[in-house]
C-alpha positions as CSV (number, residue, x, y, z in Angstrom):
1,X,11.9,16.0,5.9
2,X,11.0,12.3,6.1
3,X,10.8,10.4,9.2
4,X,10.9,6.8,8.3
5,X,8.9,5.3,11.6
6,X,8.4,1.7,9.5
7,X,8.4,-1.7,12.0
8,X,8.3,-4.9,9.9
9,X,6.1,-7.4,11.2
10,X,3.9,-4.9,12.8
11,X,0.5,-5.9,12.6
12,X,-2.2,-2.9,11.6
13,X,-3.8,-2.2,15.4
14,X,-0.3,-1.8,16.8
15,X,0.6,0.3,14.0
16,X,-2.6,2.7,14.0
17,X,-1.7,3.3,17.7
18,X,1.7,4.2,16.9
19,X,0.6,6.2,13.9
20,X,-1.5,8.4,15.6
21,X,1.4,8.6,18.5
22,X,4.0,10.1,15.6
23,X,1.4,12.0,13.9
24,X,0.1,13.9,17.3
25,X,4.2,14.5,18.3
26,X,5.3,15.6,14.5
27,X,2.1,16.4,13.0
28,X,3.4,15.5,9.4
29,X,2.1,16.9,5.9
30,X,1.6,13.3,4.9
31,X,1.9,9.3,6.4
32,X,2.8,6.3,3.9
33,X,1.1,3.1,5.7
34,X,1.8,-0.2,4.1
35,X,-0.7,-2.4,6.1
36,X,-1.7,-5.8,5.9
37,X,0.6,-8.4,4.9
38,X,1.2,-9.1,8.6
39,X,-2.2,-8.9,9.6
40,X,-3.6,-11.7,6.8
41,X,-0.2,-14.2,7.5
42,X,-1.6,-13.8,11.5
43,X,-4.9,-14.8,10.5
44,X,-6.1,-11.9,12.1
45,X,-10.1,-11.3,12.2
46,X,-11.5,-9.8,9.1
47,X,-13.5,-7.7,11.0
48,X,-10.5,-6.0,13.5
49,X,-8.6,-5.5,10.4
50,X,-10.9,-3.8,9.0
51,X,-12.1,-1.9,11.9
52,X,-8.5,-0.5,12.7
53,X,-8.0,0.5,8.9
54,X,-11.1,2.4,8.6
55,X,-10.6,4.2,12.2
56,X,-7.2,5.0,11.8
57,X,-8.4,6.4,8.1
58,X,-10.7,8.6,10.0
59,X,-8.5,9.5,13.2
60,X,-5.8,10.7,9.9
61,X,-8.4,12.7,8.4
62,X,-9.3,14.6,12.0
63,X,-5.9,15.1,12.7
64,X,-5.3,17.0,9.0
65,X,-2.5,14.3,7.6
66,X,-2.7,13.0,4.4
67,X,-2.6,9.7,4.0
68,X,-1.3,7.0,1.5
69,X,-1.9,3.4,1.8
70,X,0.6,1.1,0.4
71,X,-1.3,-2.5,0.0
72,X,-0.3,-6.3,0.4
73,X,3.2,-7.8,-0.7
74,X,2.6,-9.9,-3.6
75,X,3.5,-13.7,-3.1
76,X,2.7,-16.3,-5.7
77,X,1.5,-18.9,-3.4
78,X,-0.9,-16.8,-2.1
79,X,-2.9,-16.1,-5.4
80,X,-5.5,-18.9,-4.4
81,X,-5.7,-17.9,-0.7
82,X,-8.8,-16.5,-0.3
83,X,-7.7,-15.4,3.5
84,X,-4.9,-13.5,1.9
85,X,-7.3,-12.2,-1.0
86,X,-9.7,-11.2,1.4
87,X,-7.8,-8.6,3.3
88,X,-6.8,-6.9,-0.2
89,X,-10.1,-6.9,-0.9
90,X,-10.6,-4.8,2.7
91,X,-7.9,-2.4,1.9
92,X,-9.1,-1.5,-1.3
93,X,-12.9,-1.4,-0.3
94,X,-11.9,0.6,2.4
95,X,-9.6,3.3,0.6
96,X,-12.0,3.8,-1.9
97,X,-14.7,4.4,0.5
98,X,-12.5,7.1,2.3
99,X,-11.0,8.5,-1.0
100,X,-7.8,7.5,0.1
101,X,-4.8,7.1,-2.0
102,X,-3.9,3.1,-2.4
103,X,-0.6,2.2,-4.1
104,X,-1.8,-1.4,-5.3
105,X,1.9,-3.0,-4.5
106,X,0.7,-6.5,-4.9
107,X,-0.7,-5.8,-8.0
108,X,2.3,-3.9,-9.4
109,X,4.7,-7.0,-8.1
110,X,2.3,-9.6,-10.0
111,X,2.4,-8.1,-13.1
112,X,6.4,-7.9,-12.8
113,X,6.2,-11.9,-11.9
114,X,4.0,-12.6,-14.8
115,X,6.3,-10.6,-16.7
116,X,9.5,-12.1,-16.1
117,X,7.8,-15.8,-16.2
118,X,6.6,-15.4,-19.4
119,X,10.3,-13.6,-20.5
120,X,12.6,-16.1,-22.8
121,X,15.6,-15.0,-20.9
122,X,16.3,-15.8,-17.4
123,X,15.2,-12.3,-15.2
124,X,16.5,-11.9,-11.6
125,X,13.1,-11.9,-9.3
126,X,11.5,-8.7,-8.1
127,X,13.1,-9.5,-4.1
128,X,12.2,-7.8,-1.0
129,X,16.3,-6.8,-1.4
130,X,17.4,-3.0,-1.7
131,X,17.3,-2.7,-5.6
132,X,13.8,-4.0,-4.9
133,X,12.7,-1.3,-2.2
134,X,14.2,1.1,-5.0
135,X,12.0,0.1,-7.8
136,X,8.8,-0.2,-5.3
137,X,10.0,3.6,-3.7
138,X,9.8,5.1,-7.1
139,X,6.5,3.4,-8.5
140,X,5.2,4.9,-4.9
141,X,6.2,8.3,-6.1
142,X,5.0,8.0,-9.6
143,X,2.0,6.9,-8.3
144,X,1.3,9.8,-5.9
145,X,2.6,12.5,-8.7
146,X,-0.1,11.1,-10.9
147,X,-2.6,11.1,-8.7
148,X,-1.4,14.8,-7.5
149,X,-1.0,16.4,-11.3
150,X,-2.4,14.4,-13.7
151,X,-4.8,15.8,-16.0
152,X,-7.7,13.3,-17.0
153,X,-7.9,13.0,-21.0
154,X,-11.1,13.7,-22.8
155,X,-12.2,9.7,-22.2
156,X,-12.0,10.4,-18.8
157,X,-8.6,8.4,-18.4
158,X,-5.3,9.5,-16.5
159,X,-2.5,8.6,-19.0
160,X,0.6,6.7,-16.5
161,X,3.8,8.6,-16.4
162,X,6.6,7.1,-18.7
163,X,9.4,5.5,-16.6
């Protein structure tokens, strides 16, 4: 079963406290968080950010649910932010710390922007629209099948599932 709980514009504190609300009332096998976005566009502090990631990390890992973090959106502008660039940098300091799964969606949505800019034919744009939410729903899944059941190669690499 999946309980889609998702509230867009949510910044992370509100979220963790509604996170652990769901989690104590279902007590799910596994929670997809896509944090931050919200929380670098309202300037919030570096520091609260990163305090609420890392608790919540922790309160998930008490309470026996397995987490996934899903990272920033990707928007060109925002390439030179360093504000922006910062809290990515939290998320994925932080998940590594913890050993927590991070599905790098900015990173996956700038590669398909450089990808269709350098294209010689015009490419529709990778939009927040629902063929969009599609494509990011089944990277998230190939992502987390990888990480589940792939088998590292002699080098020490995990080879990426063909689409």
């Amino acid at each position: 079963d999946i309980i889609d709980r998702g509230v867009s514009g949510e910044l992370a504190a509100r979220a963790a406290e509604r996170i652990k609300l769901e989690v104590a009332l279902h007590e799910p096998n596994l929670v997809l968080w896509q944090v931050g976005t919200f929380d670098a566009m309202s300037q919030v502090p570096l520091l609260d950010f990163r305090h609420t990631l890392k608790k919540t990390i922790q309160w998930l890992r008490k309470h026996n649910a397995d987490l996934v973090v899903v990272g920033l959106h990707y928007q060109r502008g925002l390439r030179t932010d360093d504000s922006y660039q910062a809290f990515r940098k939290i998320i994925e300091e932080i998940t590594t710390q913890e050993k927590v799964l991070r599905i790098g969606r900015y990173e996956a949505e700038e590669l398909v922007d450089r990808l269709q800019s350098a294209a010689a034919s015009p490419v529709d744009k990778f939009q927040v629209t629902e063929n969009g939410y599609d494509c990011l729903s089944q990277f998230v899944v190939r992502v987390m099948a990888t990480s589940l059941f792939a088998r590292k190669t002699l080098d020490g690499t995990i080879p990426l599932p063909k689409p």
